[in-house]
C-alpha positions as CSV (number, residue, x, y, z in Angstrom):
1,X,135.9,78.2,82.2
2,X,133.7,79.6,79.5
3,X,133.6,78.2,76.3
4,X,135.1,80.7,73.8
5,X,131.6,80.4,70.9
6,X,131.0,82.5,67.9
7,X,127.6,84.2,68.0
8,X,126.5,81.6,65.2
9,X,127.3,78.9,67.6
10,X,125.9,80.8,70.8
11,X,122.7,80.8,68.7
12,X,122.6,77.4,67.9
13,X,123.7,76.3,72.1
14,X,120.2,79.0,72.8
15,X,118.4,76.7,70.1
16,X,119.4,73.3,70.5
17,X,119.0,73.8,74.7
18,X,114.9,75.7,74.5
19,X,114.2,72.9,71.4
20,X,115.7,70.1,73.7
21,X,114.3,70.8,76.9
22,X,110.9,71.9,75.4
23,X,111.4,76.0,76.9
24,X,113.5,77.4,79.6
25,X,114.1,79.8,82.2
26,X,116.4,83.1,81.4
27,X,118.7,81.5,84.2
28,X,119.2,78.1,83.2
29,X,120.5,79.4,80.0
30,X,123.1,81.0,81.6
31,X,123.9,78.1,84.2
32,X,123.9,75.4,81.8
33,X,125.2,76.8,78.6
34,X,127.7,79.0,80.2
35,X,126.7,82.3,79.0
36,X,126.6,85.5,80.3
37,X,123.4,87.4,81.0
38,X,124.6,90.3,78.1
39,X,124.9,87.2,75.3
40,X,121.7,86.1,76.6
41,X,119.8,89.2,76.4
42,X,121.7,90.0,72.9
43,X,121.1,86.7,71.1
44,X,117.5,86.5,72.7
45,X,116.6,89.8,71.4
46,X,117.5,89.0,67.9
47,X,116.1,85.7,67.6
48,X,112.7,87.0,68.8
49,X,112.9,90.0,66.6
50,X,113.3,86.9,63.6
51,X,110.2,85.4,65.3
52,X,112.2,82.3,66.0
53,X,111.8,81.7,69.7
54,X,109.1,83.5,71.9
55,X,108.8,84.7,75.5
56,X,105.8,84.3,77.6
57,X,105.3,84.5,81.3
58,X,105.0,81.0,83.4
59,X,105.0,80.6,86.8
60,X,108.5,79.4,88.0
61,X,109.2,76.0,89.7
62,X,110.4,78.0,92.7
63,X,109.4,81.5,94.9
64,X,111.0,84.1,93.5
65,X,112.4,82.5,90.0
66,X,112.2,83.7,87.0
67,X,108.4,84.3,84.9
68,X,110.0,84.9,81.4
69,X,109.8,82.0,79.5
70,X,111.2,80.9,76.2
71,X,110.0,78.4,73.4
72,X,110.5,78.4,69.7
73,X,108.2,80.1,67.5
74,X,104.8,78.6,66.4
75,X,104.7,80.7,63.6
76,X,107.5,79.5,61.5
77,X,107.1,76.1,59.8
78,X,108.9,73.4,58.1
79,X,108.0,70.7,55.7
80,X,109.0,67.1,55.5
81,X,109.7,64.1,53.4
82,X,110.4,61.0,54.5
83,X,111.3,57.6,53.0
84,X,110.9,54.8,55.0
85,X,108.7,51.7,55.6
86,X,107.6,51.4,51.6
87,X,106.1,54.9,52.0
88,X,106.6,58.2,51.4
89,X,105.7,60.7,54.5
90,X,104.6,64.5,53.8
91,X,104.3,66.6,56.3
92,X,103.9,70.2,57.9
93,X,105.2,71.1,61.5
94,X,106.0,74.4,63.2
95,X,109.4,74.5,64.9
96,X,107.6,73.3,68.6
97,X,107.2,70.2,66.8
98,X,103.5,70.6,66.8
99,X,102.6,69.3,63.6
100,X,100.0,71.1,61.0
101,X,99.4,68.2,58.7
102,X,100.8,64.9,57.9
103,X,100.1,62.8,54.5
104,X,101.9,58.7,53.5
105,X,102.1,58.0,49.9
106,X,103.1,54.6,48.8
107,X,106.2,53.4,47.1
108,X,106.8,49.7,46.7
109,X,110.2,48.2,47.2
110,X,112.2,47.9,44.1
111,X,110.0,50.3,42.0
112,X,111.9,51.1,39.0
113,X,113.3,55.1,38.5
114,X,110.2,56.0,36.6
115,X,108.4,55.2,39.1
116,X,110.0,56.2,41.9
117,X,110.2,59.8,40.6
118,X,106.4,59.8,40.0
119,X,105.4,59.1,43.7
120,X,108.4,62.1,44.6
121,X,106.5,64.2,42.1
122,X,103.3,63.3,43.7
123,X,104.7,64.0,47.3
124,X,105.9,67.5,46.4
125,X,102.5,68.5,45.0
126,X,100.9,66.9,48.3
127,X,103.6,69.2,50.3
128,X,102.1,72.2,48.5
129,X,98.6,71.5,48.5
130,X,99.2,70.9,52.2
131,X,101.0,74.3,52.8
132,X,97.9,75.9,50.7
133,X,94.8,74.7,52.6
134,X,96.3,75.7,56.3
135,X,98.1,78.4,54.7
136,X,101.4,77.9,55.9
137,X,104.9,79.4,54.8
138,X,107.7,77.6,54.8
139,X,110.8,78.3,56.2
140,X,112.9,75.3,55.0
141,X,112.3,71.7,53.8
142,X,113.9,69.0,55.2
143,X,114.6,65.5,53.0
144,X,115.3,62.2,55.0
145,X,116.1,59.4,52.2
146,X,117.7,55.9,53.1
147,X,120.7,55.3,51.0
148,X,121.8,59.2,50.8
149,X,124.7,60.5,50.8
150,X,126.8,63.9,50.1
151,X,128.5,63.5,46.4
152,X,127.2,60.7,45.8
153,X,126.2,59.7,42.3
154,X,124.1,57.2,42.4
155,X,121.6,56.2,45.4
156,X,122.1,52.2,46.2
157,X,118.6,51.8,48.0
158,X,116.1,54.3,45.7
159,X,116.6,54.6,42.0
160,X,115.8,59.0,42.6
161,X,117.7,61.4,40.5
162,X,118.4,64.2,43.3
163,X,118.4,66.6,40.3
164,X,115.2,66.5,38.9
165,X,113.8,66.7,42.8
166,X,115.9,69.9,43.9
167,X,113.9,71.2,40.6
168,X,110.6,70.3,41.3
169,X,111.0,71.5,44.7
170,X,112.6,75.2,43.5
171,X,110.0,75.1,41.0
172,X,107.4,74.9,43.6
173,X,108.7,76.4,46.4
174,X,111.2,79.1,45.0
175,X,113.3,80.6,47.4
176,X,112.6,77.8,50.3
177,X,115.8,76.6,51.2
178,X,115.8,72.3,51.1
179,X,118.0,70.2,53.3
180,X,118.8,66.5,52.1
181,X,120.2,64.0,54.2
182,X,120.1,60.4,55.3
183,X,117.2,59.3,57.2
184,X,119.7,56.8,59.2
185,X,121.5,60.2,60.1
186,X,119.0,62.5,60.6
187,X,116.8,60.2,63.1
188,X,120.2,59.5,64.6
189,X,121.2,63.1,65.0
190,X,117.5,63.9,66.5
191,X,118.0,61.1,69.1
192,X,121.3,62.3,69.9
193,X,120.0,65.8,70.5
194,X,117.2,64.6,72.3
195,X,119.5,62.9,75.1
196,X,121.4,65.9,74.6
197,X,124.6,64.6,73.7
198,X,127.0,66.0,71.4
199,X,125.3,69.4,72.2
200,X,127.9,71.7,69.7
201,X,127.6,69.4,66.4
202,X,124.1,68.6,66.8
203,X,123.3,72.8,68.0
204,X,124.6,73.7,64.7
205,X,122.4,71.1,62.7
206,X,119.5,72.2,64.5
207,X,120.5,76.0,63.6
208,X,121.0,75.1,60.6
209,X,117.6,73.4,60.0
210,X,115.8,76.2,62.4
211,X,117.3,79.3,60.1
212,X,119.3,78.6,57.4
213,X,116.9,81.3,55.4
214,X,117.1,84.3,58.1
């Protein structure tokens, strides 16, 4: 039976399977996601016209398979920062995961809130100088902190007021839309999607990391 999916969810199964199995084959989309070959063609059509996925023409693993082949986009990027390991990462990667730059800023355990927001300051202005000598646009920014968590006032693990860095990062990059979230989760949710388990909540995460500006 065919699972009865949304075309937001439909576009986030297309998504989560190409990012997860690094491209595939028209019919494989169709076999293992349950689709038919008019949601294919539908969803496929409009996620290349938003330069999300692309199609080129490989050889396939069989005579007489399929040549049109779909990845994600190299020409849409997003940025990075990560907490972990007494260091701030900064980095730049298009949606294949090939990254463009990558920068590590220290931050001692147990600095106090000043700071702590000084090196976030710092790491935000290394994020844009980054995005300015490869001359990359952002699609979205993703923030992995330890200690994070939705509605939460006060961070247990980094002394960061989240409002003063959702302003330096509007301030910077206006109209760049910034996800937050705990690095425990996040690598967690990237290892899940990896083995590909949990496809439908982890799809939508990835959609939602992949266009939540489009």
């Amino acid at each position: 039976m065919k699972p009865n999916r949304s075309r937001r969810e439909t576009r986030a199964a297309i998504l989560n399977y190409i990012w997860c199995n690094g491209g595939t084959y028209r019919p494989n989309l169709a076999v293992d996601l349950a689709l038919t070959d008019a949601s294919i063609s539908r969803i496929v059509a409009e996620l290349k016209s938003e330069d999300v996925i692309a199609e080129s023409r490989h050889t396939a693993p069989y005579q007489g398979g399929p040549s049109a082949f779909f990845t994600l986009s190299k020409n849409k990027h997003v940025g990075a920062i990560e907490v972990s390991n007494n260091s701030i990462h900064v980095g730049v990667a298009a949606l294949t995961g090939v990254p463009i730059f990558v920068e590590r800023l220290t931050l001692v355990d147990g600095a106090d809130p000043r700071v702590v927001e000084d090196a976030m300051s710092k790491a935000v202005g290394a994020l844009a100088s980054g995005c300015a000598r490869y001359g990359t646009q952002l699609e979205q920014i993703a923030v992995a902190l330890p200690g994070y968590g939705a509605g939460r006032v006060t961070n247990p693990i980094i002394p960061l007021n989240m409002g003063n860095l959702l302003k330096s990062l509007e301030h910077v990059f206006p109209d760049v839309a910034v996800e937050i979230a705990n690095s425990i989760a996040a690598r967690a949710i990237a290892h899940r999607t990896r083995m590909r388990v949990g496809r439908k909540l982890e799809g939508q995460v990835h959609d939602d990391l992949l266009q939540k500006t489009m």
